[in-house]
C-alpha positions, 0 to 999 in steps of 0.5 A: 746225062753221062756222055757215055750212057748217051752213047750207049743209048743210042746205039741200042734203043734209037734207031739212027738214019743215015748210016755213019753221020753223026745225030744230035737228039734232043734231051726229052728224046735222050730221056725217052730212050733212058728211061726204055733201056732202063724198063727193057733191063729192070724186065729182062733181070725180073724174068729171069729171076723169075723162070729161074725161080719157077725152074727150080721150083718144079724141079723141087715138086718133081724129084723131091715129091712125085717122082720118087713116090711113082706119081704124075701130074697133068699137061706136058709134064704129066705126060712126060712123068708117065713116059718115064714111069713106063720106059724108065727113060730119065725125067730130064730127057723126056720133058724137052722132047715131050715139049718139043710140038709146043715149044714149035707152036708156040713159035705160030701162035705166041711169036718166035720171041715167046718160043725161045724164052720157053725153050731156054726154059724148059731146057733149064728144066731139064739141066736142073732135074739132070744135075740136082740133087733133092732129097726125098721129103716124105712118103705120104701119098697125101703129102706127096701129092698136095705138096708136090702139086703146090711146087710144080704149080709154083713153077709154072706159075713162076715161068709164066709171070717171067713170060715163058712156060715150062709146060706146053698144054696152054699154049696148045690150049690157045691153038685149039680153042681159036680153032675149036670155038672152045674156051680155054679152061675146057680144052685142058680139062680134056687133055687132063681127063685122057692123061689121067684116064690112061694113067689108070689103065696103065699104072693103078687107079690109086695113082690115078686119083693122086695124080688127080690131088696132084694136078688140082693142087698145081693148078690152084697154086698156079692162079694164085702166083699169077694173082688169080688172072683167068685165061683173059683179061680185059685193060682199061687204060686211061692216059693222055697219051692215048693215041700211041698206046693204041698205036702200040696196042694194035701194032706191037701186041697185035690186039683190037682196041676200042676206044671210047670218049669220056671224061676225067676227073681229078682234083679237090672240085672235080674239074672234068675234062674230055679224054679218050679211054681205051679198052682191049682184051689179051690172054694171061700170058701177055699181060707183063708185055703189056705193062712193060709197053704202057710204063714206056710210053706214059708211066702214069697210065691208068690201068684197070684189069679184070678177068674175062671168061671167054671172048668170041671175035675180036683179035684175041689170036688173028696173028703171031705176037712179038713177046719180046 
């Protein structure tokens, strides 16, 4: 390895004690700590590709779609689209300030690290839609809003698969379905029915219903850019270095494991020999952490993942996460 890159290495991923002596570490640890930078870097670039996609993306659904044809959508952005209908406040001031409470408990629930990155991103938001140009598409109400709704959802869906958000309703959501014993999916539907219900009081019923295409279209696209994922997901995970993602599993990502015996088969006779397979539950918004962290410790795991509709106990959100 270049002397350089091994000086490099560590100085940023290993942890030295003894303050300025000198350590040689051997080569499988030199290795290690490579092929972690060399993760961290492919991850951090792929997020903010990937926000950066989502932001321009949402901006596109809102100034060349919704805003010009007087429509809304649900969550934050839908709140912050009614505002400025209402007051003819400017879009680009009103959507940090109306994520402001989220961004602050996503710092509680989702960890400090979680809380920036979607702070970062929402303030790109709002410096995109102040300082881009985009052009009007159409003035079909239709087109409007089942096109406006598929860039918005596109964004969103963008933000998160690069681990931050541009739209602070899930991460309300999260809080009050641990507080409420209430599922995810129907904590929003909720805060979408009074979003919209007060949309026709205010603006028109016909707008209302738009909206309403608007906010559907969003949300179908929305699942379909993080690959259908629900709000849960349950990870089997099959390694022979078991013990330390389980270790990685409780301690970094803050989740309850199970870990069951078993038997692993490979090979042309099938020879079988005893492993431990592990089993855990996060929420949609942790699953690139997770990744990140198995590819670091063994990148031949084996991972299975599933769709869970709702869980009850467990450490689903015991406390604050790390997303970092």
């Amino acid at each position: 390895m270049h002397p350089l890159l091994t000086q490099i290495l560590t100085q940023t991923t290993l942890k030295q004690k003894g303050g300025d002596q000198e350590k040689r570490y051997s080569d499988y640890v030199l290795a290690s700590a490579y092929r972690k930078f060399r993760i961290n870097t492919i991850r951090f670039v792929k997020d903010i590709l990937l926000v950066t996609i989502g932001i321009f993306s949402a901006a596109f659904g809102l100034k060349g779609f919704l805003l010009a044809n007087h429509f809304i959508d649900g969550g934050a952005t839908g709140i912050s689209l009614l505002v400025s209908e209402l007051t003819q406040l400017p879009l680009y001031l009103l959507v940090p300030v109306v994520n402001i409470p989220f961004i602050i408990l996503a710092c509680h629930v989702m960890g400090r690290s979680f809380a920036i990155k979607t702070a970062i991103a929402i303030a790109g938001l709002s410096l995109v839609l102040a300082s881009v140009s985009f052009p009007d598409v159409t003035d079909d109400n239709l087109l409007v809003a089942v096109f406006g709704g598929f860039f918005l959802g596109a964004g969103i869906g963008f933000a998160i698969r690069g681990g931050a958000v541009i739209d602070g309703t899930e991460v309300l959501a999260i809080y009050l379905g641990k507080k409420l014993g209430a599922t995810i999916g129907d904590i929003i539907i909720v805060i979408n029915v009074i979003i919209f219900s007060v949309a026709a009081w205010l603006l028109s019923v016909e707008i209302a219903l738009y909206s309403m295409i608007t906010y559907l279209a969003a949300s179908k696209t929305l699942d379909f850019i993080v690959e259908g994922i629900e709000e849960y997901i349950g990870v089997t995970i099959v390694s022979s270095h078991c013990e330390e993602i389980r270790r990685m599993i409780v301690g970094t990502m803050g989740r309850g494991v199970t870990v069951y015996s078993g038997k692993r088969g490979h090979g042309k006779r099938g020879a079988t020999r005893e492993i431990d397979i592990i089993y855990t539950v996060i929420t949609r918004l942790e699953v690139s952490k997770l990744n990140t962290e198995i590819e670091k410790i063994d990148p031949a795991a084996f991972v299975v993942m599933h769709s869970v509709k709702d869980t009850r106990g467990g450490m689903i959100k015991k406390r604050p996460l790390d997303h970092g």
